[in-house]
C-alpha positions as CSV (number, residue, x, y, z in Angstrom):
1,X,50.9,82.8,110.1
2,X,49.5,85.5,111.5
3,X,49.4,89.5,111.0
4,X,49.9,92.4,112.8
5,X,50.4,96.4,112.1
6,X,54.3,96.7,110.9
7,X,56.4,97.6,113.7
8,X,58.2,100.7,112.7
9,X,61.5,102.1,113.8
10,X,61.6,105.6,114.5
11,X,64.5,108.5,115.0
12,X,63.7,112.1,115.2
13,X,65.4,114.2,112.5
14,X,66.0,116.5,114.8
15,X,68.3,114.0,117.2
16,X,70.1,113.0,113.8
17,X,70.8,116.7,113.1
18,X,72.3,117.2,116.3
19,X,74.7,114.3,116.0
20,X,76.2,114.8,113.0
21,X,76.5,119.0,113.4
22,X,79.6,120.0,114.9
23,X,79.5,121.7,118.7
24,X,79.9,125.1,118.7
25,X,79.4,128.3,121.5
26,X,76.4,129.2,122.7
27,X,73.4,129.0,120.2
28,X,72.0,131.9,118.8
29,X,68.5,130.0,117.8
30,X,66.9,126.7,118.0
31,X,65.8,124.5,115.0
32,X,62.4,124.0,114.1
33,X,61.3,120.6,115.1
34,X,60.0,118.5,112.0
35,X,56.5,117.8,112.1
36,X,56.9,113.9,111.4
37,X,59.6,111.5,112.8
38,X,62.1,110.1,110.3
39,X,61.7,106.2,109.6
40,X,64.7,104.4,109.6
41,X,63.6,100.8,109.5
42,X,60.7,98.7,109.9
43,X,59.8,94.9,110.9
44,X,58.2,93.3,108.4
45,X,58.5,89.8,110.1
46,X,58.8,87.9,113.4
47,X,60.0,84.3,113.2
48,X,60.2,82.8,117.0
49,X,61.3,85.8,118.4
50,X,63.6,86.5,115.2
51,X,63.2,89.9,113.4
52,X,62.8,90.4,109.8
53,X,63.3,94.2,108.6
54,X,62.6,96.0,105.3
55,X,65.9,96.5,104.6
56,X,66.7,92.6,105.0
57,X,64.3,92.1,102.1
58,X,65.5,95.0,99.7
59,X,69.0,92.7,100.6
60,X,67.7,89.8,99.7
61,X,65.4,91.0,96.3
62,X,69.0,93.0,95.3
63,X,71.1,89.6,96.0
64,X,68.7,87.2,94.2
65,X,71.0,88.5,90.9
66,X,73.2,85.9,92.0
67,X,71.0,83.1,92.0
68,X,70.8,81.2,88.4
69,X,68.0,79.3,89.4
70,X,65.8,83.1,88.9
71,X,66.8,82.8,85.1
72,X,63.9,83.7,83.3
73,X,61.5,84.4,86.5
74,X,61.9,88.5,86.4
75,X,63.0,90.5,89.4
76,X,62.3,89.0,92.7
77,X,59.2,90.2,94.3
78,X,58.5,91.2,98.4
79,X,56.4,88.3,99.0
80,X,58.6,85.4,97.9
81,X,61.9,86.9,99.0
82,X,59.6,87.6,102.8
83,X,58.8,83.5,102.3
84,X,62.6,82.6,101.6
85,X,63.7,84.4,104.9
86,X,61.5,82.6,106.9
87,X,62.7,79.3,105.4
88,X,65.7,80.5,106.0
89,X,65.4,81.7,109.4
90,X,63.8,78.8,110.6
91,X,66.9,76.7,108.9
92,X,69.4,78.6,110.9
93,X,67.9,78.3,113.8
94,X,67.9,74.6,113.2
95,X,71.7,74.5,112.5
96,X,72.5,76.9,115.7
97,X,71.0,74.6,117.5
98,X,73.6,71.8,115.5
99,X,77.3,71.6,115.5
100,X,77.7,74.4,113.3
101,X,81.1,73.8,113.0
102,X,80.3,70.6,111.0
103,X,78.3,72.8,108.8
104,X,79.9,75.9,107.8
105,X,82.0,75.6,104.5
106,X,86.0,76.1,104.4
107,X,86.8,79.5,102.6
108,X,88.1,77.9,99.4
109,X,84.5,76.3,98.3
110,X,83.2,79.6,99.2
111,X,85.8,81.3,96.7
112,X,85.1,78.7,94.2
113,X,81.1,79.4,94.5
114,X,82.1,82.9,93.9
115,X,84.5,82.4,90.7
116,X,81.6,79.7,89.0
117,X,79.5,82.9,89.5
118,X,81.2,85.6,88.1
119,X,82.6,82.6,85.1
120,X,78.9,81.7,84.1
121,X,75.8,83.5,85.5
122,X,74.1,85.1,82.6
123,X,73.6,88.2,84.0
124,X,77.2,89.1,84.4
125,X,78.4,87.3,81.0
126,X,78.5,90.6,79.3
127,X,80.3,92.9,81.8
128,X,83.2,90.5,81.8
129,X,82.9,89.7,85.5
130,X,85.8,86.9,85.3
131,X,88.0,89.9,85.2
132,X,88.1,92.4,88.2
133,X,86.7,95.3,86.6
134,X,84.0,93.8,85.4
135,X,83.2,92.0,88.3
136,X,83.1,95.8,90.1
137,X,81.3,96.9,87.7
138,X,78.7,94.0,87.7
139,X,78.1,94.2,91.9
140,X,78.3,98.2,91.6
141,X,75.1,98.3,89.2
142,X,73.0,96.1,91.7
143,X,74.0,98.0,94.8
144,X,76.5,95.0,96.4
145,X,79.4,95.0,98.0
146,X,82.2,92.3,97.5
147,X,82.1,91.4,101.1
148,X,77.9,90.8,101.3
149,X,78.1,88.9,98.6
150,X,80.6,86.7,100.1
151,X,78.7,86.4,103.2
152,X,75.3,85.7,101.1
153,X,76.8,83.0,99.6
154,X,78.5,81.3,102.6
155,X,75.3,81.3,104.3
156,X,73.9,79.8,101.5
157,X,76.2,76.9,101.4
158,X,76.1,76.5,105.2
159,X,72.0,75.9,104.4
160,X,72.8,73.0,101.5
161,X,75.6,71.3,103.6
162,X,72.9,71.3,106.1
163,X,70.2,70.0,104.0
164,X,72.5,67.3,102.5
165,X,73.9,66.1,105.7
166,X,70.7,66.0,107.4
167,X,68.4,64.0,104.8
168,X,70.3,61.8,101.9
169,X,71.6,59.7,104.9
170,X,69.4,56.4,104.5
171,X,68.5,57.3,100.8
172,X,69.2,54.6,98.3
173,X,68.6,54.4,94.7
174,X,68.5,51.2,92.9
175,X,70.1,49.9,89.8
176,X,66.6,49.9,88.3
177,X,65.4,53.2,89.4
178,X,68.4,54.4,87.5
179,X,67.5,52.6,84.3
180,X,64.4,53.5,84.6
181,X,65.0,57.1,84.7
182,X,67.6,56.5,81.6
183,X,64.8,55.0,79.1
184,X,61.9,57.0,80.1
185,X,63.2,60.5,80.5
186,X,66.7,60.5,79.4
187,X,66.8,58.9,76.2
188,X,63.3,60.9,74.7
189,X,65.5,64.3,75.0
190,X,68.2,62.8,72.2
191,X,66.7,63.1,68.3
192,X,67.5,61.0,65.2
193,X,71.2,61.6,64.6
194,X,72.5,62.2,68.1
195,X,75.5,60.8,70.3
196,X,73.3,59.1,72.8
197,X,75.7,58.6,75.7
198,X,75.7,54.7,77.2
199,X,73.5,53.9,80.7
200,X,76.9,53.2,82.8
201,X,78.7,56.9,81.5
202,X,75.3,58.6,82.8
203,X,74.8,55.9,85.4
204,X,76.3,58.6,88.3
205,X,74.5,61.8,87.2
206,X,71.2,60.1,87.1
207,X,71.9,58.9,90.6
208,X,72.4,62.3,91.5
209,X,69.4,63.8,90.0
210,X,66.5,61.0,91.8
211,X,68.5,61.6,95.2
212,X,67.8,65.3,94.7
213,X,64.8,64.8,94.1
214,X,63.8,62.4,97.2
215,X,65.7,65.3,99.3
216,X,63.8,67.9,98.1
217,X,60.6,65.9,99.2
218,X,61.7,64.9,102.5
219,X,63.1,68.9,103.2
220,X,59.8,70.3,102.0
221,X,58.5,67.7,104.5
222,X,61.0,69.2,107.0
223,X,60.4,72.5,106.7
224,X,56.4,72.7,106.4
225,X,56.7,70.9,110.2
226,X,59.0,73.4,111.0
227,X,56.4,76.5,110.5
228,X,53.4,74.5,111.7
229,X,55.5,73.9,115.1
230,X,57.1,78.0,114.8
231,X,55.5,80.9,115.8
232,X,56.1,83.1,112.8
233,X,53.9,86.0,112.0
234,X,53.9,88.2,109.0
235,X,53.3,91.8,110.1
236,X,52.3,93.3,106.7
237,X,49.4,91.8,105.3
238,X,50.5,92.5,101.8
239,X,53.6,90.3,102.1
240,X,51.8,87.2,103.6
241,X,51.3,83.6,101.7
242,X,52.6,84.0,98.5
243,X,53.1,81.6,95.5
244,X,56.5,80.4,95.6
245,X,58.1,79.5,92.5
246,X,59.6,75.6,92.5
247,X,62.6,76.8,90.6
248,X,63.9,78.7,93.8
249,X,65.4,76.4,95.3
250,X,65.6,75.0,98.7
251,X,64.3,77.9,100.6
252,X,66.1,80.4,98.3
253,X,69.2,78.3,99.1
């Protein structure tokens, strides 16, 4: 990726002044003209033509509250949210390019994201946020708005239909695989005394859990092609390459 001087979006005060004050006669002085411009916005990123601002990543460190996977992981930093919206970007592009139609999730799965949310994210256990007020309270502290969040997390799921649709076709996972997984990793988490559940109750989880995983190799895979083949170019030197936490998620999906 490459670097350049942040592109910076620029508005005189003095323009701003004159659109918000109300017209009046003829006037009696003029203002004084500030001696540096006001700066509204700035682009922080350029993924094949597609613009990244600084106010899209104070969006996305204030939105990563709603991401369970950051338990433990401290306040989302500039760099790795920067490296999630150029996953992300670069994803989108992908599915524009798709039937997106195919992809985008009906209203009631997004409602249902939003309800597990506000049910069971530890952040938001203590205001109550199953009840209205204290989901209002919960999104008023961070600086959200019911409607972003909403949007946030549609996008979100648009990205994993994507990804599941795209790469567990062709995947199999065999009887022994499963076993395997059951004796070796399973059964060492139980101690003396425990209910250890049988291989064919935990038979369907454990299929789930090894077909994540063989997605999550084949979409890293995916997506490290996709920025070799991109142009993307990080236009603040201190926001390039950083260290991105596995327990992210699929490109902060």
């Amino acid at each position: 990726m490459r670097n350049r001087t942040p592109i910076r979006l620029f508005f005189p005060a003095l323009c701003l002044a004159a659109l918000a004050a109300p017209r009046t006669g003829a006037q009696t002085s003029q203002p004084s003209i500030p001696s540096k411009p006001v700066v509204l916005d700035h682009v922080v990123a350029v993924v094949n033509n597609q613009a990244i601002l600084a106010s899209d990543l104070d969006d996305e460190i204030r939105l990563a509250v709603l991401d369970p996977a950051r338990g433990g992981l401290g306040v989302l930093t500039p760099a790795v949210a920067l490296d999630q919206l150029i996953s992300r970007a670069l994803i989108q592009q992908q599915i524009r390019q798709e039937d997106e139609q195919v992809i985008e999730p009906p209203q009631a799965e997004v409602d249902d994201r939003i309800m597990e949310i506000r049910k069971e994210l530890p952040d938001c256990v203590h205001l109550n946020c199953a009840s209205d007020a204290g989901w209002k309270a919960f999104l008023a502290d961070h600086g959200l708005s019911p409607e972003r969040v909403e949007s946030y997390l549609r996008f979100r799921l648009e990205i994993l239909r994507f990804i599941e649709e795209r790469f567990r076709l062709g995947i199999g996972i065999t009887p022994g695989e499963i076993a395997t997984y059951y004796r070796q990793t399973l059964l060492p988490q139980y101690t003396a005394g425990d209910t250890i559940p049988p291989l064919t109750e935990v038979s369907p989880r454990i299929q789930e859990i090894l077909l994540e995983r063989q997605v999550n190799v084949l979409f890293d895979d995916w997506l490290k092609n996709l920025r070799k083949q991109g142009d993307v170019e990080v236009l603040d030197p201190a926001l390039e390459s950083p260290e991105v936490p596995k327990t992210a998620g699929k490109a902060g999906a």
